[in-house]
C-alpha positions as CSV (number, residue, x, y, z in Angstrom):
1,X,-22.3,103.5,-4.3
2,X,-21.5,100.1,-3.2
3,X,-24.6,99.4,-1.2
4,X,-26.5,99.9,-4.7
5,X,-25.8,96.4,-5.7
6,X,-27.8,96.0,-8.8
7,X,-27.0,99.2,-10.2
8,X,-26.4,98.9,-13.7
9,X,-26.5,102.0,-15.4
10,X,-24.9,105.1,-13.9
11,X,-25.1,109.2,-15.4
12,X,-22.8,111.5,-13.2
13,X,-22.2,113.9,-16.1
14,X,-21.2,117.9,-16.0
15,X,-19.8,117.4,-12.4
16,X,-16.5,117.9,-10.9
17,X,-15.6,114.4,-10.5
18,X,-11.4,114.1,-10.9
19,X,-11.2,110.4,-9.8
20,X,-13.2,106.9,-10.8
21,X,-12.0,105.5,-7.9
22,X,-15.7,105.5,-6.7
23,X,-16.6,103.0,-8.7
24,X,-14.4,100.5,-8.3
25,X,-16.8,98.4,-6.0
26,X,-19.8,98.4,-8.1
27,X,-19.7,95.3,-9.4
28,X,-23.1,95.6,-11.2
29,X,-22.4,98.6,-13.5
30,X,-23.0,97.8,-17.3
31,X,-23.0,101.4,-18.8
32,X,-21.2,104.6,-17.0
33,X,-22.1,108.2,-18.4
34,X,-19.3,110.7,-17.0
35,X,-18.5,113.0,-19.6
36,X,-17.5,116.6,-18.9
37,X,-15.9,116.2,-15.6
38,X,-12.4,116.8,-14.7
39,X,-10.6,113.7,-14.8
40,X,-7.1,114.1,-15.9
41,X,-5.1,111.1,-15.0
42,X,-5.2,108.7,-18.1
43,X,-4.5,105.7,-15.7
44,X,-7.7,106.6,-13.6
45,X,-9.0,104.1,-16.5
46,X,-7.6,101.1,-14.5
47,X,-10.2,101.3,-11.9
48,X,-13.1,100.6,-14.0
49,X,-10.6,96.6,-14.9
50,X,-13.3,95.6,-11.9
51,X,-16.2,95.7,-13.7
52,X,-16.3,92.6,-15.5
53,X,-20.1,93.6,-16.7
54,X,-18.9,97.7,-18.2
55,X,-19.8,97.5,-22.3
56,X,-20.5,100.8,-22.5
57,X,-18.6,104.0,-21.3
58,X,-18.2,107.9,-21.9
59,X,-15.7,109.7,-21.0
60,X,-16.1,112.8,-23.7
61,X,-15.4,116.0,-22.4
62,X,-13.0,114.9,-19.5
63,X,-8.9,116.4,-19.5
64,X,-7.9,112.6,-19.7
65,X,-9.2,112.3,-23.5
66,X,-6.4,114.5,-24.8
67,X,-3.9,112.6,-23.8
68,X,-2.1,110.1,-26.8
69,X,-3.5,106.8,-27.0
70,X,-6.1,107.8,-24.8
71,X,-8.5,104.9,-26.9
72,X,-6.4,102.3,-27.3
73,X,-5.4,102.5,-23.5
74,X,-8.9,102.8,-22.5
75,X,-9.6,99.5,-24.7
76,X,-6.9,97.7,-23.5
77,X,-7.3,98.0,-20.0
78,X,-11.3,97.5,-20.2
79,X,-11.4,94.6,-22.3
80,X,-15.1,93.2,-22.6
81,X,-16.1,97.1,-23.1
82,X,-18.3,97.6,-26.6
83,X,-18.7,101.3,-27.0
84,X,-16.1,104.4,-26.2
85,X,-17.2,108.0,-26.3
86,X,-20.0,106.6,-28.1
87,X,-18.2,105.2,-31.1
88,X,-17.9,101.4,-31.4
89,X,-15.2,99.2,-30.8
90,X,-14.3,96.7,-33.5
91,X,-12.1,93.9,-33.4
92,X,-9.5,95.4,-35.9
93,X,-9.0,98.1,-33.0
94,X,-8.7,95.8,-30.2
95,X,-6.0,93.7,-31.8
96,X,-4.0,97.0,-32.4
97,X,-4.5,98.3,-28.4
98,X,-3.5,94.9,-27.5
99,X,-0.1,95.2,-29.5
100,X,0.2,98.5,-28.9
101,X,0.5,97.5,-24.7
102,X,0.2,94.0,-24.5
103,X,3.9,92.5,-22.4
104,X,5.1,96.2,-21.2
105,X,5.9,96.4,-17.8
106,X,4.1,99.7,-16.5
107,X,4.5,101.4,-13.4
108,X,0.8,100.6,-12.3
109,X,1.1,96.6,-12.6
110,X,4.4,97.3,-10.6
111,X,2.8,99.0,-7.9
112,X,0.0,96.4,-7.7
113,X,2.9,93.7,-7.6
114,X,4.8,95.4,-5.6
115,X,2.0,97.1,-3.2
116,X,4.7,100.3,-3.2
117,X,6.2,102.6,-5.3
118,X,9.6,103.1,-3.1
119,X,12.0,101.7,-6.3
120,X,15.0,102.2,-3.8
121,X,14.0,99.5,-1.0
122,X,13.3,97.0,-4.0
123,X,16.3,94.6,-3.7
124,X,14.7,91.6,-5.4
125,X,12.1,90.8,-8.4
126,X,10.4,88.0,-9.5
127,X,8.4,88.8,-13.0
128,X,8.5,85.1,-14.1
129,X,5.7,83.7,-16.2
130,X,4.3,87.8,-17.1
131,X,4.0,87.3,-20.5
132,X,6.7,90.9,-20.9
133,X,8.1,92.0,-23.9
134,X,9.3,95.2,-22.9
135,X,10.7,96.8,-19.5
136,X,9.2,100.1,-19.4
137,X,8.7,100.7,-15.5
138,X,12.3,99.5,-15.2
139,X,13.8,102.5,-16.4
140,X,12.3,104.8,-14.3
141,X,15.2,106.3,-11.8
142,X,15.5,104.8,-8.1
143,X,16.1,101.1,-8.5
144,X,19.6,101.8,-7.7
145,X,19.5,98.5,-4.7
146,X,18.0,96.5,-7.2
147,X,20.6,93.2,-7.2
148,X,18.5,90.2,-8.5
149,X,16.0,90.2,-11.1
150,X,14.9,87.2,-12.4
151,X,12.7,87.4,-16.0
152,X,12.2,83.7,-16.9
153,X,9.4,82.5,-19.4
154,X,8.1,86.1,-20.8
155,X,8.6,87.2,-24.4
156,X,11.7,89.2,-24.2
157,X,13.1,89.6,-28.1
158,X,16.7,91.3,-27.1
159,X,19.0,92.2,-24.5
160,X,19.6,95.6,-25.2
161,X,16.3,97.6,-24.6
162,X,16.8,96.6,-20.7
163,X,17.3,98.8,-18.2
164,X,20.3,100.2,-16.5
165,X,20.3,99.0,-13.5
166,X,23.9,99.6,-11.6
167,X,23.7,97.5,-9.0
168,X,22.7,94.3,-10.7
169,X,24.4,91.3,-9.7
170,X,21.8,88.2,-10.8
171,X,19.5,88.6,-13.9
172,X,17.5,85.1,-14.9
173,X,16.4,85.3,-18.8
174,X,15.3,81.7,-19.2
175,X,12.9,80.5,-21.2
176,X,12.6,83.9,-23.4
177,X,12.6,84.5,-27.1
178,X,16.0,86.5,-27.3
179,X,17.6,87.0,-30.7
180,X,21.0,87.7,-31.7
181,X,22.5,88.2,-35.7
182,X,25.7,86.7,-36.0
183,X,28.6,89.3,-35.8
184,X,31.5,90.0,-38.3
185,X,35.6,90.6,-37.4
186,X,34.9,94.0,-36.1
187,X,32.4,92.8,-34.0
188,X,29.1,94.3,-36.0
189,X,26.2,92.1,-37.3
190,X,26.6,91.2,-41.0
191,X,23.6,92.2,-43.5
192,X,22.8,89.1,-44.3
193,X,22.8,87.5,-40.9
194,X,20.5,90.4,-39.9
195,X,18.2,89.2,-43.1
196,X,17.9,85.6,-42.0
197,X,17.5,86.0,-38.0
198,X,15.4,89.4,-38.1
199,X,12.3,90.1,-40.7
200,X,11.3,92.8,-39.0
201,X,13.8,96.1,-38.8
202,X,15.5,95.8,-35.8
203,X,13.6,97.7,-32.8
204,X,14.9,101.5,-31.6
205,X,16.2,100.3,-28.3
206,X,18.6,97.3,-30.4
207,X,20.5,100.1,-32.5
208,X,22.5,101.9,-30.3
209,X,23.9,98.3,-28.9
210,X,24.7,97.0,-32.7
211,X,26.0,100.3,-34.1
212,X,29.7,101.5,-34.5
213,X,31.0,104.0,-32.2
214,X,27.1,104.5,-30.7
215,X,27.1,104.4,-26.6
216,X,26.4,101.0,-25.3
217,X,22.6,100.3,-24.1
218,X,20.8,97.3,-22.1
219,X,23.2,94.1,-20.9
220,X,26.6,95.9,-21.4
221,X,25.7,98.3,-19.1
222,X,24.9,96.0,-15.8
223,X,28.9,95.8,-15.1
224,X,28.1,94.3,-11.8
225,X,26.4,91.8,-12.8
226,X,28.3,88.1,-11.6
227,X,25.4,85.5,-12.5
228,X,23.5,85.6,-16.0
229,X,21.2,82.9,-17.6
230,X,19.9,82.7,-21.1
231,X,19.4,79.4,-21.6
232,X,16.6,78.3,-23.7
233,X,16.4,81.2,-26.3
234,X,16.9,81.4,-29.7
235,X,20.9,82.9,-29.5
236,X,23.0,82.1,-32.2
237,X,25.9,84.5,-31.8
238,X,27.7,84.9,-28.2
239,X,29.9,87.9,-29.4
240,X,27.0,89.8,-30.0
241,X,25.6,89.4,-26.4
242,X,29.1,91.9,-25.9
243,X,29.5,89.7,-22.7
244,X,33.3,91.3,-22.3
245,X,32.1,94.5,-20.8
246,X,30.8,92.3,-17.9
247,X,34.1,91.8,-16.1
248,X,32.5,90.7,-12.9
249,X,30.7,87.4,-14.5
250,X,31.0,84.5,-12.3
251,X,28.0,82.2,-14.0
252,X,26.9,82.1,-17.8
253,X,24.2,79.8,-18.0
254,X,23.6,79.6,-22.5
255,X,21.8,75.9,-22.9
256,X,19.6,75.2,-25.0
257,X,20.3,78.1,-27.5
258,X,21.2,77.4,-31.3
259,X,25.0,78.6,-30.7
260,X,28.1,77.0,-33.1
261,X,30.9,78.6,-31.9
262,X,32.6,79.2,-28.7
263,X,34.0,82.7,-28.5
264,X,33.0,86.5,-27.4
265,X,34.7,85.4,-24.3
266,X,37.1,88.1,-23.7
267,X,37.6,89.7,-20.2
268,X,36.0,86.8,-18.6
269,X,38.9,85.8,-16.3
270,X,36.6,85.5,-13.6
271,X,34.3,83.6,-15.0
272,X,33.8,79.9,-12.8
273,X,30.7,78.3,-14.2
274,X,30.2,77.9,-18.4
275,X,27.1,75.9,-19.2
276,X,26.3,75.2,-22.8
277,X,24.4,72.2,-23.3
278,X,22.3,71.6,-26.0
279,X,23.5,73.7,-28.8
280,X,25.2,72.8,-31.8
281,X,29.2,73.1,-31.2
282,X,30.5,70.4,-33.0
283,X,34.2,71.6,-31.7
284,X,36.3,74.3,-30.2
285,X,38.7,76.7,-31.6
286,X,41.8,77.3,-30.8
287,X,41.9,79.5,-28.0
288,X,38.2,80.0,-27.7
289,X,38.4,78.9,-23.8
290,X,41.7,81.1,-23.2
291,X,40.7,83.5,-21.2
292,X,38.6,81.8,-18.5
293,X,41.2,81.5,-16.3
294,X,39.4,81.2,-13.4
295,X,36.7,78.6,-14.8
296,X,35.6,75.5,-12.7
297,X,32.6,74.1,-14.3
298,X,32.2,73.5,-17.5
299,X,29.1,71.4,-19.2
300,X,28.7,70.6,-23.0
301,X,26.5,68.1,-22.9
302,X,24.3,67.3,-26.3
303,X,26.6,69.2,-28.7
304,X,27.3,67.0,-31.4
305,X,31.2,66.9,-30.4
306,X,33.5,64.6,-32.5
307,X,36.6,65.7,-31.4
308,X,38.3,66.9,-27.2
309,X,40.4,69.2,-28.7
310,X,41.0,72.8,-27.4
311,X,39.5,72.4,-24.2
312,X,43.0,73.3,-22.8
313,X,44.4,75.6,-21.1
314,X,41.7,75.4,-18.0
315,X,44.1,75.4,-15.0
316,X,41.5,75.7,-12.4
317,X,38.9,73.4,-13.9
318,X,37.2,71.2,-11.0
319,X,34.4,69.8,-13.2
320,X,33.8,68.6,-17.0
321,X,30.6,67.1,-18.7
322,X,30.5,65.7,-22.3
323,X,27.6,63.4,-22.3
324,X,25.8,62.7,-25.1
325,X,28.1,63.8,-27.4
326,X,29.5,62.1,-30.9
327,X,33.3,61.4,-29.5
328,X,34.5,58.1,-30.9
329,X,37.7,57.7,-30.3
330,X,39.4,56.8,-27.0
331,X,42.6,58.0,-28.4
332,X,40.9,61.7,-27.6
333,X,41.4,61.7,-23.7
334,X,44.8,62.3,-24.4
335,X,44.0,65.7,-25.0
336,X,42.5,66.3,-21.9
337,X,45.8,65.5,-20.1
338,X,47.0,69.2,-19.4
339,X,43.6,69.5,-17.3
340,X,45.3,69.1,-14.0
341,X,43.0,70.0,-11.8
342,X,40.1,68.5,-12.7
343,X,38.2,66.4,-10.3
344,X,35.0,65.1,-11.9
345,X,34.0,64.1,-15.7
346,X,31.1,62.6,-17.0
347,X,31.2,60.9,-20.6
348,X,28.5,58.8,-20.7
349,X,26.6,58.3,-24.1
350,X,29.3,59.6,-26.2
351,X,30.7,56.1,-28.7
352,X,34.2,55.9,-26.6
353,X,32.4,55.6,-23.2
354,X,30.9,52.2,-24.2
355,X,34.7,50.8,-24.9
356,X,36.4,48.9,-22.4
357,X,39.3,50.7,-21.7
358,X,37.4,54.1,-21.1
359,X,37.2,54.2,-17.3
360,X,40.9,52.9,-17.1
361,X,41.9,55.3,-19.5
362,X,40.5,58.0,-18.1
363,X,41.7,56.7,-14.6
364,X,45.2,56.9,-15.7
365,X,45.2,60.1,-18.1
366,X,43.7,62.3,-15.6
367,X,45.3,60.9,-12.1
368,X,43.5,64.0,-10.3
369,X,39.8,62.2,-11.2
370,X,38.1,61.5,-8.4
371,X,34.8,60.6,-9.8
372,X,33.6,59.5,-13.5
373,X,29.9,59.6,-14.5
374,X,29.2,60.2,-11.3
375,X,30.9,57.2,-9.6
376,X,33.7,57.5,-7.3
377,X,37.1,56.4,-8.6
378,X,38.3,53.3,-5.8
379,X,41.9,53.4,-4.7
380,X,41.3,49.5,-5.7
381,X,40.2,50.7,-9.1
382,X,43.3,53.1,-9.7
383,X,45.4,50.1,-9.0
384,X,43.9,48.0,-11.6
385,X,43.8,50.5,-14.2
386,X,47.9,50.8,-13.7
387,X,47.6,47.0,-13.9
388,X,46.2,47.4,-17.2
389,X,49.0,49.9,-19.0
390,X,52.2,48.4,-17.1
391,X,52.8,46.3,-19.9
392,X,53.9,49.5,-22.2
393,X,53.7,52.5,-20.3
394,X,54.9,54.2,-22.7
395,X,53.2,53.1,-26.0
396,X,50.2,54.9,-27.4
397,X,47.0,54.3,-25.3
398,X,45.6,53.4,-29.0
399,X,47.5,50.2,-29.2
400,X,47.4,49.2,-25.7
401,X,43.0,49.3,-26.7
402,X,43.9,47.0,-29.9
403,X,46.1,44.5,-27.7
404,X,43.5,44.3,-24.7
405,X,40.3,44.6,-26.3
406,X,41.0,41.1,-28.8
407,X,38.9,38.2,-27.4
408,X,40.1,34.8,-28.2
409,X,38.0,31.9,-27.3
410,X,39.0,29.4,-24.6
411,X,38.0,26.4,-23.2
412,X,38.3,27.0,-19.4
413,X,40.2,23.7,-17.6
414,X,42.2,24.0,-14.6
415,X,45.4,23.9,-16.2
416,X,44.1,26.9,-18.5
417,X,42.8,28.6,-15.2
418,X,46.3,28.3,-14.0
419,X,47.8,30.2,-16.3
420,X,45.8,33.0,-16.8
421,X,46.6,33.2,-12.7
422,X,49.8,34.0,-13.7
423,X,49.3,36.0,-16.7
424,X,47.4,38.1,-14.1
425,X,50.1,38.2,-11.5
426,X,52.6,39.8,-14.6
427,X,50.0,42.8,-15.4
428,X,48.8,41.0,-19.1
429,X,44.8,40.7,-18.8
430,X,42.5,41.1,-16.2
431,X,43.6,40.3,-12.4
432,X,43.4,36.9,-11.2
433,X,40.7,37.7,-8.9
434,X,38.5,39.3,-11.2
435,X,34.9,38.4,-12.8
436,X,35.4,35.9,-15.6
């Protein structure tokens, strides 16, 4: 049929036709009469998504019409089609087929991705930018090698209608529109958190996740799982993620979410990389870092901070950002001083950094700094900075700011010069040969 290139209108009726695969190449076709053959396979539809011309189709009579959602299948797939079976098809019943199947996964799209249906040799899958809402053809049995899945920028509402997938070691959620209701003390959404954060009843899938005593569904389950991102969502709850069933974590990537409150970190002592950027934790609670043992990274940049307290213990920490925070006090890094181990930190854009003493300060808090907002730490710089506090090493770093930062006037003349030349060779103001 092919060859017959201006073929628009096509009867094959009261045959024993079982496939439409036939007509996938006939580009031409506007109206396709079939009714009453033997086509059973609903998704025998999806090779008529070719004909960009089809308005009209029958398929009365066929096995295929029995099956549930037969119509609104048909419609979906088949888009610019008019008439069905010879009824009509209005715009009221297109919006429904298209929220009916509209951002579910099916086996058919994963095949065409794919070009195979061997789920065990999958070891990899990239479904960025799909548009998906729901993982259907990811439940079916035999992605058992499946270690890296990466789901940014779809339409994903919740993390509990996912798949099981047990050998999971990398799953990307970026960029989605995942929920979560704040949880009480036991650990169970409050009523009125589910009020305000879900409108609609909560979907089938979520239930089992959020109820007591019900068998754990969807990101619980993935217990090999070592890297997660959900940055860029709309979580405000991190206890209700149940991250402590994922004992293997090694990266938790939650920027850019609406989050408060640092906690629902339990189990995580292998945890190495924290990111939470862009939220709104205006400070930590007591203890709410205690049990990342093993943590090297940590970012809170954009949080609104006012205060450095509880960010201790860390004894492994390599690597701390607090830019763009609300930190005003210099007095603060003081509490960062049982961070033994940490190498880098980066302050910039919080009120503090702009002080004078805040390099120096952190230069002699924190002897293990090797680089601050991203500059390296001179052995010539460490030696000023003990320059600066061997005056009274062991008053409060709060008065040694008061007595250094006062600017008094002077008329420079060489006698004056002099002096300060010595006031610099006894460790009271800047060195002798530094930048007036």
């Amino acid at each position: 049929l092919e060859t017959l290139t201006r073929l628009a209108q096509l009867s094959l009726e009261d045959n024993e036709i079982t496939s439409l695969g036939g007509l996938a190449l006939v580009g031409s076709l506007m109206e396709v009469y079939i009714g009453n053959n033997r086509v059973s396979v609903l998704k025998e539809v999806q090779h008529l998504k070719g004909l960009q011309k089809l308005i009209i189709l029958d398929l009365a009579g066929n096995p295929l019409c029995e099956t549930p959602d037969y119509r609104h299948y048909t419609v979906y797939q088949l888009r610019k089609l008019k008439v069905l079976d010879g009824v009509g098809i209005e715009v009221g019943e297109q919006s429904l087929a298209k929220e009916k199947y509209a951002g579910k996964l099916t086996t058919e799209a994963l095949v065409e991705r794919l070009g195979h249906n061997f789920w065990e040799h999958v070891h990899e899958l990239d479904l960025c930018r799909s548009k998906l809402r729901e993982l259907d053809a990811l439940h079916a049995p035999g992605f058992v090698n499946l270690r890296e899945l990466t789901l940014d920028s779809n339409l994903i509402p919740e993390v509990f209608s996912l798949p099981h997938l047990p050998a999971l070691t990398a799953l990307r959620l970026n960029h989605n529109l995942i929920t979560t209701a704040p949880t009480d003390a036991r650990g169970t959404p409050s009523s009125s958190s589910c009020r305000s954060n879900s409108p609609a009843p909560p979907s089938p899938a979520r239930r089992p996740a959020t109820t007591p005593n019900a068998p754990l569904t969807g990101l619980p389950t993935l217990t090999a799982l070592e890297v997660l991102h959900l940055g860029y969502n709309q979580i405000t709850d991190i206890p209700s993620l149940k991250l402590s069933y994922l004992r293997n974590l090694r990266v938790l990537h939650l920027q850019g979410n609406e989050i408060t409150r640092v906690d629902g970190l339990q189990n995580l002592s292998h945890l190495r990389e924290l990111i939470l950027d862009r939220n709104r934790i205006r400070q930590l609670d007591p203890g709410s870092l205690l049990p990342l043992l093993s943590l090297r990274e940590l970012r809170m940049d954009e949080n609104g901070l006012r205060s450095l307290d509880n960010f201790a213990p860390l004894p492994q920490l390599l690597s701390l950002s607090i830019v763009g925070n609300r930190v005003s006090e210099i007095v603060e890094i003081e509490k960062l001083e049982s961070l033994h181990a940490i190498v880098q930190i980066a302050v910039s854009n919080n009120p503090f950094s702009r002080k004078q003493l805040c390099r120096p300060s952190l230069i002699r808090r924190l002897p293990t700094l090797t680089h601050i907002d991203g500059r390296e730490v001179t052995a010539e710089e460490r030696e000023r900075s003990e320059l600066v506090f061997s005056q009274d090493l062991r008053g409060p770093l709060v008065q040694d700011s008061r007595f250094l930062a006062t600017k008094v006037p002077l008329k420079l003349t060489s006698m004056n010069f002099e002096m300060m030349s010595g006031l610099s060779a006894l460790g009271i103001g800047p060195p002798a040969n530094s930048n007036l």
